[in-house]
VEXNUDO-682612 format. One record per residue (C-alpha): residue number from 0; residue in three letters; x, z, y. Coordinates in Angstrom, 1 decimal, padded with zeros to 4 digits. Layout:
REM residues N
@i: NUM, aa: ALA, px: X, pz: Z, py: Y
...
//
This chain:
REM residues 244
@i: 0, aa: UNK, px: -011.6, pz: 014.7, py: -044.4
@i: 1, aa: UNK, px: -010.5, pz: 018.0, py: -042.5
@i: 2, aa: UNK, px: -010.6, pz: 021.0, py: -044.1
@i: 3, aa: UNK, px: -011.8, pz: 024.6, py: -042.1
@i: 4, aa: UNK, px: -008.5, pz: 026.5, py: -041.1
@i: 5, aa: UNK, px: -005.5, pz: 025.8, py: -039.0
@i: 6, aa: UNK, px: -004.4, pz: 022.0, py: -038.3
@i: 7, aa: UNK, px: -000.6, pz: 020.6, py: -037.6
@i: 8, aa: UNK, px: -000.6, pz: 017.2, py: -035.8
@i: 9, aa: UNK, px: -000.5, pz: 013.8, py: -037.9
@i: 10, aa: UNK, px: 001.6, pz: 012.4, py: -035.5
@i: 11, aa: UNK, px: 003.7, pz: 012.7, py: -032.6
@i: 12, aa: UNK, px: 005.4, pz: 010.6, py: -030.4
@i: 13, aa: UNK, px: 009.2, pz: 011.4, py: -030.5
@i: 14, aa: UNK, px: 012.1, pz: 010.6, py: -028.5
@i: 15, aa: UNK, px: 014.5, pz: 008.2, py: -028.9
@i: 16, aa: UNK, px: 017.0, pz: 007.5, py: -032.2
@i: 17, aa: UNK, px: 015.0, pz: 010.7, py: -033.2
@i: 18, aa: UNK, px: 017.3, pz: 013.2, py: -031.0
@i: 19, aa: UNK, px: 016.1, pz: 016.4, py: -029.7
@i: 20, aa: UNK, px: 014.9, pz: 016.8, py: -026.2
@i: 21, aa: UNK, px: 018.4, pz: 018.7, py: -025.1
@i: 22, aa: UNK, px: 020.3, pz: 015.8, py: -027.0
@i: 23, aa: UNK, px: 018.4, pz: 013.3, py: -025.0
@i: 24, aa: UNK, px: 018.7, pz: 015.1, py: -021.9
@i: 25, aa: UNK, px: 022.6, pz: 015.1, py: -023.0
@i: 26, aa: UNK, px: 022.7, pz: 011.1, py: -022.9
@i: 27, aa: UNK, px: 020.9, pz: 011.0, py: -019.5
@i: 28, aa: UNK, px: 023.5, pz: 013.6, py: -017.8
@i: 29, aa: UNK, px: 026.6, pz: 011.7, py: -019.2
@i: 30, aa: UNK, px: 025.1, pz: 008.5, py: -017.9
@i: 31, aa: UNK, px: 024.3, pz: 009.7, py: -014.2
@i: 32, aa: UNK, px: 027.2, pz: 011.8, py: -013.6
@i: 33, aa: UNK, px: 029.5, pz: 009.5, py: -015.2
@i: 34, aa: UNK, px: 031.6, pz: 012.4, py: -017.2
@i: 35, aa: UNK, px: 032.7, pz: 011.9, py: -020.6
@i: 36, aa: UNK, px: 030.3, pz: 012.9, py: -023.2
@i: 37, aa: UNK, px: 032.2, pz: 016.2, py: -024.2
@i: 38, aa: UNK, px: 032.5, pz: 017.3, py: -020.6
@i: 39, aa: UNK, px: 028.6, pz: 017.2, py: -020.4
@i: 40, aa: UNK, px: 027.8, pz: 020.6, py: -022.5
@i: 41, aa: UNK, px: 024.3, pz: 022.3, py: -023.7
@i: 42, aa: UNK, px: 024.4, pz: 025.9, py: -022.3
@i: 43, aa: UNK, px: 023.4, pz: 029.0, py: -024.4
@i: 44, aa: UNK, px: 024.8, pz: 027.5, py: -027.7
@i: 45, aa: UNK, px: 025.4, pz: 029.9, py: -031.0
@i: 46, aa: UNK, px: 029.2, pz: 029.2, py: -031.2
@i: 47, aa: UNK, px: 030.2, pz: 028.3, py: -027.3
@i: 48, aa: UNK, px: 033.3, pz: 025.9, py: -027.4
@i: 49, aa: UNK, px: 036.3, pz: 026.7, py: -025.1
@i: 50, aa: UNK, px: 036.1, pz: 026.7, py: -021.8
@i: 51, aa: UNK, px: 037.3, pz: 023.6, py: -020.4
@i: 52, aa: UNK, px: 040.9, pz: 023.8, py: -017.7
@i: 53, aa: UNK, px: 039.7, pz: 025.5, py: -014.1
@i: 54, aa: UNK, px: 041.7, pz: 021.7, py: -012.9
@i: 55, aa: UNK, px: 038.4, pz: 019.5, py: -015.4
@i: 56, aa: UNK, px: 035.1, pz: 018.8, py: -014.2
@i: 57, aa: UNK, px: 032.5, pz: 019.3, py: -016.4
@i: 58, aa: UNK, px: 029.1, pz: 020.4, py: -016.3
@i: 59, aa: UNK, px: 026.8, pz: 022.7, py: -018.4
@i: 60, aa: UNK, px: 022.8, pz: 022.4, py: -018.7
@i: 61, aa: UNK, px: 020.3, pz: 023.9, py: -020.2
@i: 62, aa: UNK, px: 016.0, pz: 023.6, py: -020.1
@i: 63, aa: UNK, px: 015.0, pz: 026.8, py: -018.7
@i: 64, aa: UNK, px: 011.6, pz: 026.7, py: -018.0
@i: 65, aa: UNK, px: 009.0, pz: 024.2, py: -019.5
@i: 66, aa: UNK, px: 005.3, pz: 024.7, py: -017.4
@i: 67, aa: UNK, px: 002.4, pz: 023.1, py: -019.2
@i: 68, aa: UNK, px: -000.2, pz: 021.1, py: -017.1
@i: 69, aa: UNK, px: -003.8, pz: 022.8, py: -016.7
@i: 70, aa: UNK, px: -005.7, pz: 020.9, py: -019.2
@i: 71, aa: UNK, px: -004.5, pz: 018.7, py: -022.4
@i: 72, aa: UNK, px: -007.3, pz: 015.0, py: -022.6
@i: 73, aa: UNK, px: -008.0, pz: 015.1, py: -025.6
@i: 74, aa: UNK, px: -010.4, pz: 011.7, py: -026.9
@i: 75, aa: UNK, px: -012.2, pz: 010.3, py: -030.1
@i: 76, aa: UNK, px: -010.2, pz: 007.8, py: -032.2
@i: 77, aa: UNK, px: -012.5, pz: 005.3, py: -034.3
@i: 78, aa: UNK, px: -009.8, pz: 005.7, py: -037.2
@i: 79, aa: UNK, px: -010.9, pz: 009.2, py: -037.9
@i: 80, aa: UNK, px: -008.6, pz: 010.8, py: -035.5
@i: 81, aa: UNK, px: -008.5, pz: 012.7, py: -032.5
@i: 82, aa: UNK, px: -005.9, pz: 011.9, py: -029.9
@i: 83, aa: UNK, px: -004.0, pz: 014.5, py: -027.6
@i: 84, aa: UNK, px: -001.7, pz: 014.2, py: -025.0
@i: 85, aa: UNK, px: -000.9, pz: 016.5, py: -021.9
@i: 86, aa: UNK, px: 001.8, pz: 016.5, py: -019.5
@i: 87, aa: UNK, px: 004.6, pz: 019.0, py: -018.6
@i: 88, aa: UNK, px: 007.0, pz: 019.7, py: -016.1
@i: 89, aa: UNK, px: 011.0, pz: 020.9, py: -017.3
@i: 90, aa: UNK, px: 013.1, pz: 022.5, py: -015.1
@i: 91, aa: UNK, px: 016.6, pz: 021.9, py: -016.2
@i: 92, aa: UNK, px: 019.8, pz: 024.3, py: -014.7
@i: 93, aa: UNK, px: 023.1, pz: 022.3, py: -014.0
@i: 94, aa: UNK, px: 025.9, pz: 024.3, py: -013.5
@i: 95, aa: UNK, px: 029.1, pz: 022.3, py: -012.6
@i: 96, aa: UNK, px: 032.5, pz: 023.4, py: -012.4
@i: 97, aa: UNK, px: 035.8, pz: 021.6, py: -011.8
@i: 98, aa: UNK, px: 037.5, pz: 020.6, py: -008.1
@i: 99, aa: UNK, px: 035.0, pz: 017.5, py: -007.9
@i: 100, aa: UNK, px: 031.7, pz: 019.5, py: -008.7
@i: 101, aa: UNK, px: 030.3, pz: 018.7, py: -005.2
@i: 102, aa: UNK, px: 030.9, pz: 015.0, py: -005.7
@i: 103, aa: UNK, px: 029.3, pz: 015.1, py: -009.0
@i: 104, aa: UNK, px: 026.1, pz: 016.5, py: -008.3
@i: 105, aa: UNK, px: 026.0, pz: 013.9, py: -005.6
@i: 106, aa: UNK, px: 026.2, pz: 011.1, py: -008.1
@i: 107, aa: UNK, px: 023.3, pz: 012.7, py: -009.8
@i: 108, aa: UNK, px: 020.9, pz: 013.3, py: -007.4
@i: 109, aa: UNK, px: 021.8, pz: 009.9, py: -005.6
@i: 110, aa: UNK, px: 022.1, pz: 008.0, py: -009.4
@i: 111, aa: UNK, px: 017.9, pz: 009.6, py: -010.4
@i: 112, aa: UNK, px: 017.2, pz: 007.3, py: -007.0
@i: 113, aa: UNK, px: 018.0, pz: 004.3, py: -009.0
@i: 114, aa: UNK, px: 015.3, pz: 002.4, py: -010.9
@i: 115, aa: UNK, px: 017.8, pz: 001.3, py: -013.7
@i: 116, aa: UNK, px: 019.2, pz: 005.1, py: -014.4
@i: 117, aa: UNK, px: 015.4, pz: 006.0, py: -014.7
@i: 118, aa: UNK, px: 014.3, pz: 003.4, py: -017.1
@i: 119, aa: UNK, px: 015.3, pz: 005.6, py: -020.2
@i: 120, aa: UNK, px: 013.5, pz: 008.5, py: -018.8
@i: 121, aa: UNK, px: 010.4, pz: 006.0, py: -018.7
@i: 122, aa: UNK, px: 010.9, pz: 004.9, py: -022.2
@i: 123, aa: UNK, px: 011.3, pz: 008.5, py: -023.5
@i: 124, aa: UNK, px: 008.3, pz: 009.1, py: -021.3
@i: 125, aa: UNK, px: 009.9, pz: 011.4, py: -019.2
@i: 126, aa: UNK, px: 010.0, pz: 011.0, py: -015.1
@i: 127, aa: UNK, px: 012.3, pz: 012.2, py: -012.5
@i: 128, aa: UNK, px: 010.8, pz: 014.5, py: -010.1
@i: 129, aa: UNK, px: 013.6, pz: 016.1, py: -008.1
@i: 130, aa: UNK, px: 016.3, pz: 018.0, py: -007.6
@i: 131, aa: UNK, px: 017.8, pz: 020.5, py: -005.8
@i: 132, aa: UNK, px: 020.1, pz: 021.4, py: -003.8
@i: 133, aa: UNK, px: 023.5, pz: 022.9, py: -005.0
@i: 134, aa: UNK, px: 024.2, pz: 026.1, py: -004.5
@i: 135, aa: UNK, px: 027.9, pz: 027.7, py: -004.7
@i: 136, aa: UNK, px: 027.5, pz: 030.9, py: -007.2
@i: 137, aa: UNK, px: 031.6, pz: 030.9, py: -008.2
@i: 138, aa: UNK, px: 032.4, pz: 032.6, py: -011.5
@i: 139, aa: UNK, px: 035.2, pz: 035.5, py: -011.8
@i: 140, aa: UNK, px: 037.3, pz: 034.5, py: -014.4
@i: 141, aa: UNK, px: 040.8, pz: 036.3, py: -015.1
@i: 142, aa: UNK, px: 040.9, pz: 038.0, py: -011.6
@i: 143, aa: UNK, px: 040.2, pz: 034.2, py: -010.5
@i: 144, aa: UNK, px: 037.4, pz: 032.6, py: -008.9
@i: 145, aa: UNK, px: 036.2, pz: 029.6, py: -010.7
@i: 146, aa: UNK, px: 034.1, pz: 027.2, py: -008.8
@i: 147, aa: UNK, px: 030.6, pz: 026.7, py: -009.7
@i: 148, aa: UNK, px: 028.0, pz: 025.0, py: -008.4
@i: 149, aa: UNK, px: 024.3, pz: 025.1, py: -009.6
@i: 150, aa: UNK, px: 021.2, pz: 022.6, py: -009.2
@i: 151, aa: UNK, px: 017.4, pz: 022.6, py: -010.7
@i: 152, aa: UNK, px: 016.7, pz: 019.0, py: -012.1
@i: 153, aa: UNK, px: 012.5, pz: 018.4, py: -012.5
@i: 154, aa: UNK, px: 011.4, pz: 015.8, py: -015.2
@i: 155, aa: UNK, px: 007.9, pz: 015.3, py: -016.0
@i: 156, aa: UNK, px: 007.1, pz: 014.8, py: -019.7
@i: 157, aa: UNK, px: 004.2, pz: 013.2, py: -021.5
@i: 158, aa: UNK, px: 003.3, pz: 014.8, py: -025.2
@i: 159, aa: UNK, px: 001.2, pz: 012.8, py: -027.5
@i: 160, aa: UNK, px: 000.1, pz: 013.6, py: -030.8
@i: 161, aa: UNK, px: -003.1, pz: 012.8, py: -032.9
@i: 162, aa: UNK, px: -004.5, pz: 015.2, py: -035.7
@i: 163, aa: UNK, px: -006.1, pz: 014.4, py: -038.9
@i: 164, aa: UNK, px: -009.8, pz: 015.2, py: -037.6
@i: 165, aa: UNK, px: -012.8, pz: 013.0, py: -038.2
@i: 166, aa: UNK, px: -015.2, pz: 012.6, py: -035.6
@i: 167, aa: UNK, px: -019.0, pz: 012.0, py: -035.4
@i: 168, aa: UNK, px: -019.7, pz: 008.0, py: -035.1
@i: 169, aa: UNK, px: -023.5, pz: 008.0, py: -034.9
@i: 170, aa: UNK, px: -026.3, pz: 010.5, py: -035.8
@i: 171, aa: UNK, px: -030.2, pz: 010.3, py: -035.2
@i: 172, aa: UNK, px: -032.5, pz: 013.0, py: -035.8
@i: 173, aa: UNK, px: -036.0, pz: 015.1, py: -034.1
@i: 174, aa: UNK, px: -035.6, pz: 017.8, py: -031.8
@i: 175, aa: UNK, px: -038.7, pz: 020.0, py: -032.2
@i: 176, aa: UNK, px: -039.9, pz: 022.1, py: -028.9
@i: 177, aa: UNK, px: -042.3, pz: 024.6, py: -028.2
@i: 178, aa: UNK, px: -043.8, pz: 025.0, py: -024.6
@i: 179, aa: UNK, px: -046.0, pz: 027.3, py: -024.2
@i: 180, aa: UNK, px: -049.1, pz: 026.5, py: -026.7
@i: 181, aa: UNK, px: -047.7, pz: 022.2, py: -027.0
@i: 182, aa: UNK, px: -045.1, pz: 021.1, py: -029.3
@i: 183, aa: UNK, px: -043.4, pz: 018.3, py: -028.9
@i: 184, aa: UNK, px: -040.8, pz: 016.1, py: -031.3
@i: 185, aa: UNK, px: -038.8, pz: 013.9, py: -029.9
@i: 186, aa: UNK, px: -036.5, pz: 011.4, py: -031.7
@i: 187, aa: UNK, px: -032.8, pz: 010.7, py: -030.8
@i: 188, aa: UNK, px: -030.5, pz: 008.4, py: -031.5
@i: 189, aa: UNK, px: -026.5, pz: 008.2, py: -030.8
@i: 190, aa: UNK, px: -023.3, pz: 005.8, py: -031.8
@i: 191, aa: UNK, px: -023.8, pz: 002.9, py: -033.6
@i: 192, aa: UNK, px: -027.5, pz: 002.0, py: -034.7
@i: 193, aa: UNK, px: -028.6, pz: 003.0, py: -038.3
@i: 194, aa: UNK, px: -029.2, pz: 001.5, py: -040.8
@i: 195, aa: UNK, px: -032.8, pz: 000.0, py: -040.9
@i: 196, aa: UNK, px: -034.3, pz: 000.9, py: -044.2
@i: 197, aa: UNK, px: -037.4, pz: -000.5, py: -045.8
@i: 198, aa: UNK, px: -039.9, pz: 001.5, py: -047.7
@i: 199, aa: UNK, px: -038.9, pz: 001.4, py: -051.6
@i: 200, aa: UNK, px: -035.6, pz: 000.0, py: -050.7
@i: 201, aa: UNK, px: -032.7, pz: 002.1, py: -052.3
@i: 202, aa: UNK, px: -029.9, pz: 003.1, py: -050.8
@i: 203, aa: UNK, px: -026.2, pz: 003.9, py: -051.9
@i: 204, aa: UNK, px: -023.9, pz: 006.7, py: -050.2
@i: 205, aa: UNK, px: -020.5, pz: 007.1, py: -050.1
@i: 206, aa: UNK, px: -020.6, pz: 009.8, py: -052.9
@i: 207, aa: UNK, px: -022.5, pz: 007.3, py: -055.1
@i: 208, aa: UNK, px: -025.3, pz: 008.7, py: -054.9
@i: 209, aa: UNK, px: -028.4, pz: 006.5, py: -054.0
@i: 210, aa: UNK, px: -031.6, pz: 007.2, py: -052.3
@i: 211, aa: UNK, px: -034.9, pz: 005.5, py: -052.1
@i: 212, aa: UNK, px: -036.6, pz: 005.5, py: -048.9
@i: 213, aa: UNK, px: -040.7, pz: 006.6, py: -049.0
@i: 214, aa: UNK, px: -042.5, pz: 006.7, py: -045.9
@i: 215, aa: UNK, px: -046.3, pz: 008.4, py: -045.4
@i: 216, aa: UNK, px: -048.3, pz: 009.2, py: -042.2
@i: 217, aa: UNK, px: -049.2, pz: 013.0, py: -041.1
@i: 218, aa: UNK, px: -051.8, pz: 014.0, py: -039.0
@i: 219, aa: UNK, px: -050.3, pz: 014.3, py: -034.7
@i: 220, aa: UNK, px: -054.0, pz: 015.3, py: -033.6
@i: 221, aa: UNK, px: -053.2, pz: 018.2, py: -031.9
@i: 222, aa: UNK, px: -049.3, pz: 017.0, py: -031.4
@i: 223, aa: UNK, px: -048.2, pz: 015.2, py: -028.5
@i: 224, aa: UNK, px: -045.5, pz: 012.6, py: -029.3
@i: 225, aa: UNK, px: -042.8, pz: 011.7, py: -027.0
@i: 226, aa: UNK, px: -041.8, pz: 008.2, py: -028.9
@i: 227, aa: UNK, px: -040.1, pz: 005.9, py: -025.7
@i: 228, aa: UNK, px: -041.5, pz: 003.5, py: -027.5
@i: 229, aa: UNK, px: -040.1, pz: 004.3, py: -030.5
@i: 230, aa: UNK, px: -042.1, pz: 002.7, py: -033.5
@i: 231, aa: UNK, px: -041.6, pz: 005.7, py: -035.6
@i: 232, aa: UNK, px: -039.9, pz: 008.7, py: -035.6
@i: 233, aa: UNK, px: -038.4, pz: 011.0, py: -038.6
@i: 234, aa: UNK, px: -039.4, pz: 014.5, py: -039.4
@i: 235, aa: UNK, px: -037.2, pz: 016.8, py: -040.8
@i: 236, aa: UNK, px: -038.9, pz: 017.0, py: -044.3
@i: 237, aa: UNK, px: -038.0, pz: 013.1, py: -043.6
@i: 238, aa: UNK, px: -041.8, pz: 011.9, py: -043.1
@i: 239, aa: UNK, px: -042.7, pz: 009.3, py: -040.4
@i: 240, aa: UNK, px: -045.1, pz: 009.7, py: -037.8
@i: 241, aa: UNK, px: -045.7, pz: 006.5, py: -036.5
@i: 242, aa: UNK, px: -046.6, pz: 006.0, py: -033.1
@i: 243, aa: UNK, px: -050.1, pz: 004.5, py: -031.1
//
């Protein structure tokens, strides 16, 4: 049972071997632009390694923006639950240096086009959405121009979670309405049926409590009844008005 106040999720799906989304994002670089691992570097990091040799091609990343669809769907679990999940797009920056930066980020936009480089994207669910193309901003390094050349990947991303929150399975009651001088109850019913309960028959809750049912009729003379062929129908001070 949920308690008022804030609520963390219960679960959520997570990525692969349990790595971060950059760290994932790492493995999918390497793969596609076929550098060696430490040549495919987060960017913005708290202690930056060295540079690598003007004469090495390597290639630096980093998720810069990370746009939220409109709406999250959000639906009823039957095991107390509520499930979310939303999509979201990333826009991750590629900046590649070395003599053979051009070819590289050919070999990553081209390798995205292949269904076997995508299928750990779709088991991480992620999804390739584009790329573009790469522009030539060069860096000036030591009174020396250092080629650069940067690109925008796209991936899509699904999030799922579920939180702790029970949900309503079935409720019945009367809604009482007054128009003008006529009243009118109506009963209501939704979810799974309830329980049929005889008069005299007890009745144990899940507190342990129990409860004996007692019906009785009340005069409707100058109520009209809107039953749908209801056989009876519950007032609030839990008397039945049976119906003609």
């Amino acid at each position: 049972m949920s308690s008022p106040g804030y609520i963390q999720p219960s679960s959520t799906t997570r990525l692969p071997k349990k790595l971060s989304l950059t760290q994932f994002i790492q493995t999918v670089l390497v793969g596609v632009s076929n550098l060696p691992g430490p040549m495919v570097r987060p960017k913005w990091q708290t202690e930056p390694g060295k540079q690598p040799n003007i004469r090495i091609n390597w290639l630096a990343f980093g998720i810069e923006i990370a746009k939220p669809d409109a709406n999250a769907y959000i639906a009823s679990n039957t095991d107390l639950s509520v499930g979310y999940q939303r999509h979201e797009e990333l826009e991750v920056q590629c900046d590649l240096y070395g003599p053979d930066a051009l070819d590289v980020y050919g070999l990553i936009r081209d390798g995205f086009q292949i269904d076997q480089n995508r299928f750990a994207l779709f088991k991480a669910n992620l999804a390739f959405v584009d790329i573009d193309g790469a522009r030539v901003i060069p860096d000036l390094v030591n009174e020396r121009f250092v080629t650069r050349r940067m690109t925008v990947i796209r991936l899509r991303r699904m999030i799922q979670r579920e939180y702790a929150i029970p949900t309503i399975l079935s409720a019945s009651g009367i809604i009482y309405t007054v128009n003008g001088d006529e009243e009118y109850l109506k009963s209501f019913q939704i979810g799974f049926p309830a329980i049929a309960v005889e008069d005299g028959e007890s009745l144990e809750t899940e507190d342990g409590q129990t409860i004996v049912a007692e019906s009785y009729q009340i005069p409707v003379s100058n109520i009209p009844i809107d039953t749908e062929n209801d056989e009876n129908i519950e007032t609030e001070s839990d008397d039945v008005i049976e119906s003609e």
